[in-house]
TIZA-170931 format. One record per residue: residue number from 1; residue in three letters; x negated, y, z of N, C-alpha, C in turn. Coordinates in pm, 1 decimal, always signed. Each point is the difference from the previous one (the first is absolute). Layout:
@k = NUM&r = ALA&n_X = X&n_Y = Y&n_Z = Z&ca_X = X&ca_Y = Y&ca_Z = Z&c_X = X&c_Y = Y&c_Z = Z $
...
END
This chain:
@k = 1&r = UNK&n_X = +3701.0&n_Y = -10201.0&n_Z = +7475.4&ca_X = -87.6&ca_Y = -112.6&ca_Z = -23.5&c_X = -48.2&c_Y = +4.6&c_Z = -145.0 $
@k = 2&r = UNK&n_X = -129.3&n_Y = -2.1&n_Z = +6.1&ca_X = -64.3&ca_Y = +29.2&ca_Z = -202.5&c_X = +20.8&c_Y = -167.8&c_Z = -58.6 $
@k = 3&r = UNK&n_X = +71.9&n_Y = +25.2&n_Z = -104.1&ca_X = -4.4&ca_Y = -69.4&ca_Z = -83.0&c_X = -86.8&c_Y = -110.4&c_Z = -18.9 $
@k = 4&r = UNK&n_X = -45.1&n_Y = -114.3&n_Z = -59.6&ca_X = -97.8&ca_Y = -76.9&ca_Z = -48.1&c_X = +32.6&c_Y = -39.0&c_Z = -152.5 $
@k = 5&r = UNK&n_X = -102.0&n_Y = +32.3&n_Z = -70.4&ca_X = +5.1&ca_Y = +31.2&ca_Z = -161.7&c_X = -101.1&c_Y = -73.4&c_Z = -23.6 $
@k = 6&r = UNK&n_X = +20.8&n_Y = -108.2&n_Z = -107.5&ca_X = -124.7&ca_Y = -87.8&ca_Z = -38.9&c_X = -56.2&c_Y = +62.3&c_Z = -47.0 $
@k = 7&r = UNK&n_X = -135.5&n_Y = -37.6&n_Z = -45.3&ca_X = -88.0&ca_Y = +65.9&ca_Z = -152.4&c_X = +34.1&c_Y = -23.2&c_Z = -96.7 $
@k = 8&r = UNK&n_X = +74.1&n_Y = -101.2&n_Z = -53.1&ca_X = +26.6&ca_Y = -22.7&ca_Z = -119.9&c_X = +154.7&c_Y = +97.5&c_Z = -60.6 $
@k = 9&r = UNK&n_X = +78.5&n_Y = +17.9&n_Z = +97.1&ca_X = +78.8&ca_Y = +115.4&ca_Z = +15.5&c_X = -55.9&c_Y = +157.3&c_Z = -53.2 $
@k = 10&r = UNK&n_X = -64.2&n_Y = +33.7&n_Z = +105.3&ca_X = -75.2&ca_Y = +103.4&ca_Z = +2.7&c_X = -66.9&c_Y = +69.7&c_Z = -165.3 $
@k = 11&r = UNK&n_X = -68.1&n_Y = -125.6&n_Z = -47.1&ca_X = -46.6&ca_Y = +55.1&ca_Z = -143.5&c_X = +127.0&c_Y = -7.4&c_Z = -101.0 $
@k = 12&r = UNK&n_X = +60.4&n_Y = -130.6&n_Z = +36.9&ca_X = +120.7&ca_Y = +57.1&ca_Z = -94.3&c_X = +124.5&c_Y = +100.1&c_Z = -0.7 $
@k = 13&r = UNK&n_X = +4.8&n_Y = +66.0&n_Z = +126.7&ca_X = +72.2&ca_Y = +87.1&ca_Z = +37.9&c_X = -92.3&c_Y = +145.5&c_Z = -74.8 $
@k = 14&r = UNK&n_X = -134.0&n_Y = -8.0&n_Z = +39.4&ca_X = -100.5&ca_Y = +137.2&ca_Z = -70.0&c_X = +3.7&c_Y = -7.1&c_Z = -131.1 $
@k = 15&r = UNK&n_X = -28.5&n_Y = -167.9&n_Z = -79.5&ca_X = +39.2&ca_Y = +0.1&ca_Z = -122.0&c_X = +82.8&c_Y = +101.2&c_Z = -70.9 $
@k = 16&r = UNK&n_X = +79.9&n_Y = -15.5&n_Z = +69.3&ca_X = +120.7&ca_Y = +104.2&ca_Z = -41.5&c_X = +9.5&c_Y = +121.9&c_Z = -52.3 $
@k = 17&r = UNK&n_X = -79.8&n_Y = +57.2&n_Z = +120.1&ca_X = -87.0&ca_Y = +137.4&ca_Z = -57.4&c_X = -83.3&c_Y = +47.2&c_Z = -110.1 $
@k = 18&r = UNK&n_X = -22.9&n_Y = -95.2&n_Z = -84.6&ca_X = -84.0&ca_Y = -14.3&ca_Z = -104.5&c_X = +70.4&c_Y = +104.2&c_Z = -87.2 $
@k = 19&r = UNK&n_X = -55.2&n_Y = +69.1&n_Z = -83.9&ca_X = +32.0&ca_Y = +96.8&ca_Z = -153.2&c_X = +76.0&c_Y = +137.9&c_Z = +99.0 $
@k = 20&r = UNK&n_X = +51.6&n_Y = +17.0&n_Z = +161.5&ca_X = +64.1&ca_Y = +115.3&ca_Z = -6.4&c_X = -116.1&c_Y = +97.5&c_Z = +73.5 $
@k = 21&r = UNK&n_X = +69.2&n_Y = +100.7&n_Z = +12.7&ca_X = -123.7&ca_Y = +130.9&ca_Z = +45.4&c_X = +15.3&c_Y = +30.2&c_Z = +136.1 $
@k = 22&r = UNK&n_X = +21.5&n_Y = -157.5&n_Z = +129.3&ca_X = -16.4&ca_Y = +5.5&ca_Z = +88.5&c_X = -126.7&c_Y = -19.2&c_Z = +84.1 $
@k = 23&r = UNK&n_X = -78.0&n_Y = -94.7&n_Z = -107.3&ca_X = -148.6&ca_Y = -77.3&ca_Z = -5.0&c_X = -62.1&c_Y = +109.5&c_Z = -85.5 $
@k = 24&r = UNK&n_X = -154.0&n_Y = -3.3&n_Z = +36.9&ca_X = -105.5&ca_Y = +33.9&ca_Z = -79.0&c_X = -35.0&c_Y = -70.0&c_Z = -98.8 $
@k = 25&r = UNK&n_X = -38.2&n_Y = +36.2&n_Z = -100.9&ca_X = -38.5&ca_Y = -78.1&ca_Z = -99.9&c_X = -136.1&c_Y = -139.6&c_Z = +52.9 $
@k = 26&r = UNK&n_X = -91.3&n_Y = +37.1&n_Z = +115.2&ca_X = -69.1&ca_Y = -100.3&ca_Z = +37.2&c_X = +85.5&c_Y = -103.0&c_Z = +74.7 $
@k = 27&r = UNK&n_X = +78.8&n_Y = +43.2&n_Z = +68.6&ca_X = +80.4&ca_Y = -83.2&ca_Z = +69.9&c_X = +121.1&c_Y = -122.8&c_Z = -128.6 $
@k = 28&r = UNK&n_X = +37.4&n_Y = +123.1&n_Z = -79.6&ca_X = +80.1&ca_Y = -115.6&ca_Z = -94.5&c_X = -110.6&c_Y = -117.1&c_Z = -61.5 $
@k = 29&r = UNK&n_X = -139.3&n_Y = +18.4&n_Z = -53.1&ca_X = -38.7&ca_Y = -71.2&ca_Z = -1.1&c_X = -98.2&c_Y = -105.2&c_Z = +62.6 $
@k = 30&r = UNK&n_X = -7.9&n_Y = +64.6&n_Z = +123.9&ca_X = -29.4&ca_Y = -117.7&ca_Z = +84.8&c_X = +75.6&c_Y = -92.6&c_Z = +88.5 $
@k = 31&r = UNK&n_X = +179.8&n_Y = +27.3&n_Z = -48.5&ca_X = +113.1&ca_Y = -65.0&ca_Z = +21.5&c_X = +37.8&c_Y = -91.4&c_Z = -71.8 $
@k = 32&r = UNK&n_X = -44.4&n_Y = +5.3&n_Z = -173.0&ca_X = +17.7&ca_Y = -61.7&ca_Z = -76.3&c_X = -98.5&c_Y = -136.8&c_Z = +15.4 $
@k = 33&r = UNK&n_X = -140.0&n_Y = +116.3&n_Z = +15.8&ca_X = -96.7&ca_Y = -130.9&ca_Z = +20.4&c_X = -16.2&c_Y = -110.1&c_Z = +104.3 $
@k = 34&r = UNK&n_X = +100.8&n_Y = +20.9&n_Z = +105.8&ca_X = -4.7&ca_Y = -79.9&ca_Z = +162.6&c_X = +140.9&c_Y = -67.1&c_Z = -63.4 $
@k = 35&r = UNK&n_X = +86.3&n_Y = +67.7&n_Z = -69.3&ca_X = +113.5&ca_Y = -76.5&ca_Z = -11.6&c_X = -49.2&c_Y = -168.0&c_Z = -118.1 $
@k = 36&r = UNK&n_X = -56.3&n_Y = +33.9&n_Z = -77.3&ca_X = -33.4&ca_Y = -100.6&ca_Z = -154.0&c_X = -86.1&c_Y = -94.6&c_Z = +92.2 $
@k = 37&r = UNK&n_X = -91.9&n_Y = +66.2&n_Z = +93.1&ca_X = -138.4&ca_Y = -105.1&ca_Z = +35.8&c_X = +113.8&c_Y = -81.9&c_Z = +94.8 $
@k = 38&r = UNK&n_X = +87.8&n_Y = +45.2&n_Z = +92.1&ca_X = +48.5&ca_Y = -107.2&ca_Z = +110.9&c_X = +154.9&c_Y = -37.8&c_Z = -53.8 $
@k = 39&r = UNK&n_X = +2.6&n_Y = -51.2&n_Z = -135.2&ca_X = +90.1&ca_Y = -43.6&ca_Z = -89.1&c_X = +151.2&c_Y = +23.4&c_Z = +80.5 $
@k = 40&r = UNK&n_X = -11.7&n_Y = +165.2&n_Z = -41.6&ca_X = +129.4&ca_Y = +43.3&ca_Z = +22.8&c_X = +53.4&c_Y = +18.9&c_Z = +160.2 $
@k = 41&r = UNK&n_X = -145.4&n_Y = -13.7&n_Z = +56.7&ca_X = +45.9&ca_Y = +6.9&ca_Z = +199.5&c_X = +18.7&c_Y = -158.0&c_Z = +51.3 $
@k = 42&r = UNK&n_X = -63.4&n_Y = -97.6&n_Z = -85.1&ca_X = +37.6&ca_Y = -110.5&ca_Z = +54.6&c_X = -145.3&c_Y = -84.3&c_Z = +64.6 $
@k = 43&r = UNK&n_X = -58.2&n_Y = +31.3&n_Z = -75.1&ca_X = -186.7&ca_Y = -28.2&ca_Z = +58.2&c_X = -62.3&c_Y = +96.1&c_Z = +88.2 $
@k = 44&r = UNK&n_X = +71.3&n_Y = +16.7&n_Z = +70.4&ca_X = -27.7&ca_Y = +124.1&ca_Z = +127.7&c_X = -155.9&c_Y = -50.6&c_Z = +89.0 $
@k = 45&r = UNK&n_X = -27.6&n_Y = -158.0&n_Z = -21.2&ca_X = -115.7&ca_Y = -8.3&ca_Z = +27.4&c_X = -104.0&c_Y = +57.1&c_Z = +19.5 $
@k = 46&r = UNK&n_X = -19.9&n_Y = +38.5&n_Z = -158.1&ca_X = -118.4&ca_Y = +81.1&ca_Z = -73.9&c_X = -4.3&c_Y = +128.8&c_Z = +10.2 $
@k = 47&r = UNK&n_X = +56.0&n_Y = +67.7&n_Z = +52.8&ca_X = +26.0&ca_Y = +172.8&ca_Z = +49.3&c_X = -108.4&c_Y = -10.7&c_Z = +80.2 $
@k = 48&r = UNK&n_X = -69.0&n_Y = +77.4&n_Z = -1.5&ca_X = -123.7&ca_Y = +87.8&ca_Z = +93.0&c_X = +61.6&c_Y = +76.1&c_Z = +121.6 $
@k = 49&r = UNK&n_X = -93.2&n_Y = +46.6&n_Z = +63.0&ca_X = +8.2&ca_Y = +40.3&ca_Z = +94.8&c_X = +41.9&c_Y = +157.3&c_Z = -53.7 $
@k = 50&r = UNK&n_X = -115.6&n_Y = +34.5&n_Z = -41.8&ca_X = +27.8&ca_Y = +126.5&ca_Z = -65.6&c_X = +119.8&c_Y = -8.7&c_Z = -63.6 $
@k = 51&r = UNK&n_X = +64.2&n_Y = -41.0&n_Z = -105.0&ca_X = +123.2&ca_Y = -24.9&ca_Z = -71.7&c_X = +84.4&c_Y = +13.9&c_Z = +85.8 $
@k = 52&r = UNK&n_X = +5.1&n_Y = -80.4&n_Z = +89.8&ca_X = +115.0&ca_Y = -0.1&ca_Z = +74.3&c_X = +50.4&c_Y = +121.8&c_Z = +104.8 $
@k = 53&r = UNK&n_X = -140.6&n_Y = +45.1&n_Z = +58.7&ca_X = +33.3&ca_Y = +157.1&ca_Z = +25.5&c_X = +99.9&c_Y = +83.0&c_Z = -80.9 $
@k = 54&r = UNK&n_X = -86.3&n_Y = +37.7&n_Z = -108.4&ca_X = +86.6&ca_Y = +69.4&ca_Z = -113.8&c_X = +122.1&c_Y = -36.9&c_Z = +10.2 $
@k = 55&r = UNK&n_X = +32.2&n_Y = -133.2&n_Z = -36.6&ca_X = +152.4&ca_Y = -48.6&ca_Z = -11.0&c_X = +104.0&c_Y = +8.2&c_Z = +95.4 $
@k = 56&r = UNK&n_X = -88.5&n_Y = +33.1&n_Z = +152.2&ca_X = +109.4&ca_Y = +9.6&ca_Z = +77.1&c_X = -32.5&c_Y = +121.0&c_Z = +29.5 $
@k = 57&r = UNK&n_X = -76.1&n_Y = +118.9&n_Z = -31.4&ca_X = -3.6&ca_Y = +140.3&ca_Z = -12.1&c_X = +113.3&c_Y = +52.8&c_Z = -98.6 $
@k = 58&r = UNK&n_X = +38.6&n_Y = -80.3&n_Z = -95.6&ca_X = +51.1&ca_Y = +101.0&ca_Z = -110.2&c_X = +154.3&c_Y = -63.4&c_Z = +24.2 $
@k = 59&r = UNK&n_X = +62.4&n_Y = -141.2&n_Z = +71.9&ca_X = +66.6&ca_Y = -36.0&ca_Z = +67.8&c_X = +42.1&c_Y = +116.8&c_Z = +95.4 $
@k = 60&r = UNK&n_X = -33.9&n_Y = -7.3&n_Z = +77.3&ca_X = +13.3&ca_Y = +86.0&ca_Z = +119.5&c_X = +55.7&c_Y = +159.4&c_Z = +7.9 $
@k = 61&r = UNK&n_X = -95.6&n_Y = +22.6&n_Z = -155.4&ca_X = +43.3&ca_Y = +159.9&ca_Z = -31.6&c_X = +143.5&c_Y = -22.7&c_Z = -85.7 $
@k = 62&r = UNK&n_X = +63.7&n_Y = -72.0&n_Z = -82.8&ca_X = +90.4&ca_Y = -17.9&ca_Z = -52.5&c_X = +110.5&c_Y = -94.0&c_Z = +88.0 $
@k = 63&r = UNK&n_X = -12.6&n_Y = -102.7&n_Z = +52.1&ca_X = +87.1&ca_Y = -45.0&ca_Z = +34.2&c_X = +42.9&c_Y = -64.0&c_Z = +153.8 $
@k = 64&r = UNK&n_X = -104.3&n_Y = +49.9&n_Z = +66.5&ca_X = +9.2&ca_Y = -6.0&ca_Z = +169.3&c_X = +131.7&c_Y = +92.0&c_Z = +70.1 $
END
């Protein structure tokens, strides 16, 4: 049975990934930038559609 993982989880779990050489350098900073805009994974509101792809793309590859 798969899991259910909020979004606000999700970026702060990728957060994580930030500074090591598991992420691309576009990815660290468009982790940083989804993490600051949705104050730390808590305004999950404001995530895009697009955004949120990504976030559960780079989710998925790391921690599914």
């Amino acid at each position: 049975m798969p899991r259910i993982v909020s979004l606000n989880t999700k970026i702060e779990q990728i957060n994580a990934l930030r500074g090591t050489k598991d992420i691309s350098e576009w990815e660290d900073k468009f982790i940083e930038s989804v993490y600051a805009y949705s104050e730390q994974g808590k305004r999950v509101a404001s995530i895009t559609d697009k955004q949120r792809a990504v976030i559960e793309r780079l989710w998925g590859k790391h921690f599914a």
